[in-house]
N, C-alpha and C positions, 0 to 999 in steps of 0.2 A: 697672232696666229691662233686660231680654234684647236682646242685638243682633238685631240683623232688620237684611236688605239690602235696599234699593230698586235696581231695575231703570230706568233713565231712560234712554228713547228719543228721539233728536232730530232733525228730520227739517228740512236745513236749507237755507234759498236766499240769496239774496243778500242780500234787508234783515231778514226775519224769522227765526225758529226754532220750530219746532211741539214741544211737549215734551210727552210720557204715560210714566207709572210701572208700572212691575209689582210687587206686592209679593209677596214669599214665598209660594208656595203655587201654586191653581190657579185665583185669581181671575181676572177679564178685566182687561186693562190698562187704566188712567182715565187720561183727556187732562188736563191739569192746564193748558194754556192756550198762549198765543205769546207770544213776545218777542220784543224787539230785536235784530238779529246783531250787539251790539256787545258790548267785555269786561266793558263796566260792568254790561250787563240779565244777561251770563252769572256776573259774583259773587255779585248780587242774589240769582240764582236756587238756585244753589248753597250759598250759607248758611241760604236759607230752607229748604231740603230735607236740611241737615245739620245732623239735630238728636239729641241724645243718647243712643246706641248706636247707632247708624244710620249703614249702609254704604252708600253711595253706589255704584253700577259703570254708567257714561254711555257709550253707542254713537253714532254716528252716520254714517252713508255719506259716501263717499271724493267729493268734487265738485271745481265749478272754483274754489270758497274756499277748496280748499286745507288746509293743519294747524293755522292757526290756532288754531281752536278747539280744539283738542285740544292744543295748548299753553297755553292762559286756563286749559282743567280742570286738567290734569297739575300746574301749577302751584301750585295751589291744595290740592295732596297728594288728587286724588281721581283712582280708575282710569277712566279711558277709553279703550276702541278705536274706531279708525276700519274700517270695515266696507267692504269689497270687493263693490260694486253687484253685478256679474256672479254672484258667489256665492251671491246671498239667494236663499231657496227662494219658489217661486213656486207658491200655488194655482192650479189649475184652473179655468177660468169665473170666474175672479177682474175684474172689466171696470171696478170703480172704482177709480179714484185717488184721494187727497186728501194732504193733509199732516197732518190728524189721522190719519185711516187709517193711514200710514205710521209714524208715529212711535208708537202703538201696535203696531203689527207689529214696529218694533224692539225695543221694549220687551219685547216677548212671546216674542220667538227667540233677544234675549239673555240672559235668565231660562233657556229650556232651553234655553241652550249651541248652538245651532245655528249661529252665526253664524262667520265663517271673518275674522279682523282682519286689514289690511295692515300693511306694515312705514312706519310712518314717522320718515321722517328726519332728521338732525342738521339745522337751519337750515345749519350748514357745506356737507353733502354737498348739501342742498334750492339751494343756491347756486350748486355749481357742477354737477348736473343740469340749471340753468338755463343756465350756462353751454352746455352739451353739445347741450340741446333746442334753442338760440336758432342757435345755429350749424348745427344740421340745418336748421333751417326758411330759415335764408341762401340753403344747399345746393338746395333746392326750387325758393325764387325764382330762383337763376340754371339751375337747368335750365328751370325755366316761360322765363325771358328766352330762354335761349340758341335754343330749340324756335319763339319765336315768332319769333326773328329770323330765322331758319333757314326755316323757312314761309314768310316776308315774300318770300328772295329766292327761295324755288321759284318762289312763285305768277309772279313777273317772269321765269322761265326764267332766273335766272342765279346759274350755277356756276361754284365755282372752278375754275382750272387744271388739268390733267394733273397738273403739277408736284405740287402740295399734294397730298400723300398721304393727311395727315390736318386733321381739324378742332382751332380752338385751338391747335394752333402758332405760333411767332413769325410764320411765312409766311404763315401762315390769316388773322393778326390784320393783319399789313402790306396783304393785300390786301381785307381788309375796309375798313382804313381808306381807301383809294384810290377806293374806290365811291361814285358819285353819281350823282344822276337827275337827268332832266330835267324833271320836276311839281316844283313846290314843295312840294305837297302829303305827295308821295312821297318826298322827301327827309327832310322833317321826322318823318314816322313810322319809316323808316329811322333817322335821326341818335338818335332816342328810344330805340327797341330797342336802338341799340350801346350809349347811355348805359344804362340799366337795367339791361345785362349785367356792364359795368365796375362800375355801383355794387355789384351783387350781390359779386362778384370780391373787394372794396377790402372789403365789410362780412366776408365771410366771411376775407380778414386778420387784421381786427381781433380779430374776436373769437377766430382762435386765439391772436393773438400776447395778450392778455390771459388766454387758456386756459393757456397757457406757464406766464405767471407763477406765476398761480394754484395749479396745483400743484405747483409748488415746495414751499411751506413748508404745503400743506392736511395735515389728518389722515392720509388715504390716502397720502402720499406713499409710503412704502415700500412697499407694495401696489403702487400703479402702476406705481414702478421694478421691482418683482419679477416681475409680469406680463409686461412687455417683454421678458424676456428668452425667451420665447416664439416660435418663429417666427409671423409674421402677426398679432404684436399689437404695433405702434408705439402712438405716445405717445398720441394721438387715438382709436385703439383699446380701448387698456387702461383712460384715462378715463374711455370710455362704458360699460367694462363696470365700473368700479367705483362710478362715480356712480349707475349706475341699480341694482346691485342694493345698496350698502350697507355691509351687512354678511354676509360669506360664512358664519363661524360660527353664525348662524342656522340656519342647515342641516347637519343630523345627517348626510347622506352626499350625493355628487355625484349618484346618479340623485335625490335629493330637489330638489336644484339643475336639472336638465335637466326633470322634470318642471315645476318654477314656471316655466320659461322656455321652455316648450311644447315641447321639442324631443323627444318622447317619441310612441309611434303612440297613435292611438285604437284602445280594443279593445272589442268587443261579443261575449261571451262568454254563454253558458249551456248548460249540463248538458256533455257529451262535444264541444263544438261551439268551437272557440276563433276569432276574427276580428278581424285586426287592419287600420286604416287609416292613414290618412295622420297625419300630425304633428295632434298636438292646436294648436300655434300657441297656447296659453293663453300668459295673461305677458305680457312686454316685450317689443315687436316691436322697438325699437333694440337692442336686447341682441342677439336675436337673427338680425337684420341683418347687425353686426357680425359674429358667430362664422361667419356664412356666407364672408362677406369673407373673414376671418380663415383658416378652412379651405381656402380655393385653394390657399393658398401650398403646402399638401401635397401637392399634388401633385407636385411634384419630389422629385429625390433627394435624402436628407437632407445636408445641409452645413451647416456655419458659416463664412458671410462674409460680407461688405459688410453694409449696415446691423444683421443681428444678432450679428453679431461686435464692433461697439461696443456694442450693449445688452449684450451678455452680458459684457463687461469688467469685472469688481469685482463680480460677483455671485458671492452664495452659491454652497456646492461643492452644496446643493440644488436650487439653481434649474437651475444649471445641466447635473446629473444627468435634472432632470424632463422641462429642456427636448429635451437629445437623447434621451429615453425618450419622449417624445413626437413628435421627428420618426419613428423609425423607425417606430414602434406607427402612427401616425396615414397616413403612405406605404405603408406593408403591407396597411392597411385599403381607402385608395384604390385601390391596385393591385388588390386580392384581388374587392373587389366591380364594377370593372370588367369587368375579364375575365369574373366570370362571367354579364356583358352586362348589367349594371344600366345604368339611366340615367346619366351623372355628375354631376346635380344630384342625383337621390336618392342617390349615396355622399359625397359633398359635404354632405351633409345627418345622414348616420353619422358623418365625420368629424368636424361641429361638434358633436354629441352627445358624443360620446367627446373632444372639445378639452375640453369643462365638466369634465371629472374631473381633467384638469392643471391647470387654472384653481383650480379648488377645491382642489387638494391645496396649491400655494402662497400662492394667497392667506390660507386657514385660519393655515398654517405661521405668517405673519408676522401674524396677527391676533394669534395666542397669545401670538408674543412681546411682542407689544405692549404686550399686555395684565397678560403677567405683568412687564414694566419697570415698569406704570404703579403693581403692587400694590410692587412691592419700594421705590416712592420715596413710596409714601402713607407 
């Protein structure tokens, strides 16, 4: 029998899966039926459609189920991508939806190639991306707490001290705790808000001091420590940018990197006419959140001290080469587009563009080595 490839489209929700084939050629794609979202209906299904010369190659969109699925297939020795919702092309006057519709549609774009896959993850890295995401959203809750505590005591007209300079100090908290009313009512929504705030505070602990751990002994560990040695990327920093993108050698050059993580203008161009706008913002918005962060710290003059003067202790004569190659380049940048009256959010926004090409040059460096200890000890 000739090999022939099937085309398998899955279009998937929580309890079901919609599954249509495309085969070779220019047929229309046929729905072949739904199943179960569990591993068992997804073997079933897989062996009955792996049948003698017949290649299998399974799609399915990126949701909140996650990679499961795409670890039951991979497993099984048969290729599957996970497909990037935002990417799929999209008819015109197209107004039905369905889950047969869909999963023929995937069917039919992963046959001609038009489909664009995400990168997914080691369950290691998918672990502590969870890590990184659960402690963002800590972060949210105690600012939602801190705002509504803060509102509470506007609306009662009452403000701290002259004294207290700032909010969240030892002084701030002392004289928060001294505050009572006279409602009952009012006290107890008061005493709530401060609790909510503290819990928020205590959770966002834990989970760095577990963050800590964690990368200690992960995959990434040399990655992260090589990162830090950066100015503006501390431990919580370099994390986020290693968890959420992965793996850096994925990416053939750093503007390929700055484009997946949106930080690149949009251009509308045609004939003699060139036009460009603001950040495309495609990608990871923690990512890059982060490198916004991260690119302040450029603003000063370059130096090595305090805190990156211990990250950069015992590192590479590379790292530590890129990293002062990178304050002056990324300082000279800030300076140069200041002055000539940019915004300093929009040069803030050059500098984390151009931070991604440091970023990439190091992180790649230590992928390779990695990579080639891992080939010299097979």
């Amino acid at each position: 029998m000739e090999n022939t490839t099937k085309y398998v489209g899955l279009d998937v929700s929580k309890e079901k899966i919609a599954v249509a084939i495309a085969d070779e050629g220019r047929e229309a794609p046929r729905f072949y039926g739904t199943i179960d979202h569990h591993p068992d209906a997804v073997r079933r299904l897989i062996r009955k459609l792996s049948e003698k010369g017949v290649t299998l190659e399974v799609c399915y969109e990126a949701g909140p189920t996650g990679y499961d699925l795409y670890r039951w297939i991979t497993g099984m020795k048969i290729n599957c991508i996970v497909i990037a919702p935002s990417s799929m092309p999209k008819r015109p006057g197209d107004h039905v939806k369905t889950d047969r519709r869909d999963a023929e549609r995937l069917a039919q774009l992963h046959r001609s190639g038009e489909l664009t896959a995400v990168f997914v993850p080691t369950q290691d890295t998918e672990a502590l991306r969870d890590l990184i995401r659960a402690r963002d959203a800590a972060k949210e809750d105690l600012h939602r707490a801190r705002q509504r505590l803060i509102h509470f005591l506007l609306r009662h007209h009452i403000h701290p001290p002259l004294t207290i300079k700032r909010r969240w100090t030892q002084a701030y908290r002392a004289w928060l705790g001294a505050l009572s009313f006279d409602r009952g009512g009012e006290q107890s929504v008061y005493q709530e808000y401060l609790q909510m705030t503290r819990e928020a505070e205590e959770r966002i602990r834990r989970l760095e001091a577990v963050l800590v751990e964690q990368v200690k002994d992960c995959v990434h560990a040399p990655v992260i420590k090589a990162l830090q040695g950066l100015r503006g990327l501390a431990l919580l920093t370099a994390v986020t940018i290693v968890a959420e993108i992965g793996s850096f050698v994925r990416f053939r050059s750093p503007a390929q990197l700055m484009a997946y993580l949106g930080l690149v203008p949009r251009e509308y161009s045609s004939g003699a006419t060139t036009r460009r706008g603001s950040l495309t913002k495609a990608g990871n918005g923690q990512v890059r959140r982060a490198l916004t962060e991260a690119a302040w710290s450029y603003r000063h003059r370059p130096a090595v001290k305090g805190d990156l003067a211990v990250r950069l202790d015992g590192q590479s004569a590379h790292v530590q080469n890129t990293s002062w190659k990178a304050q002056n380049r990324l300082h000279k940048k800030y300076m140069s587009l200041v002055r000539r009256g940019k915004h300093k959010n929009l040069a803030i926004a050059a500098v984390g563009r151009e931070l991604v090409g440091f970023i990439w040059a190091i992180a790649v460096s230590i992928e390779q080595e990695q990579a080639e200890r891992t080939a010299l000890s097979a």
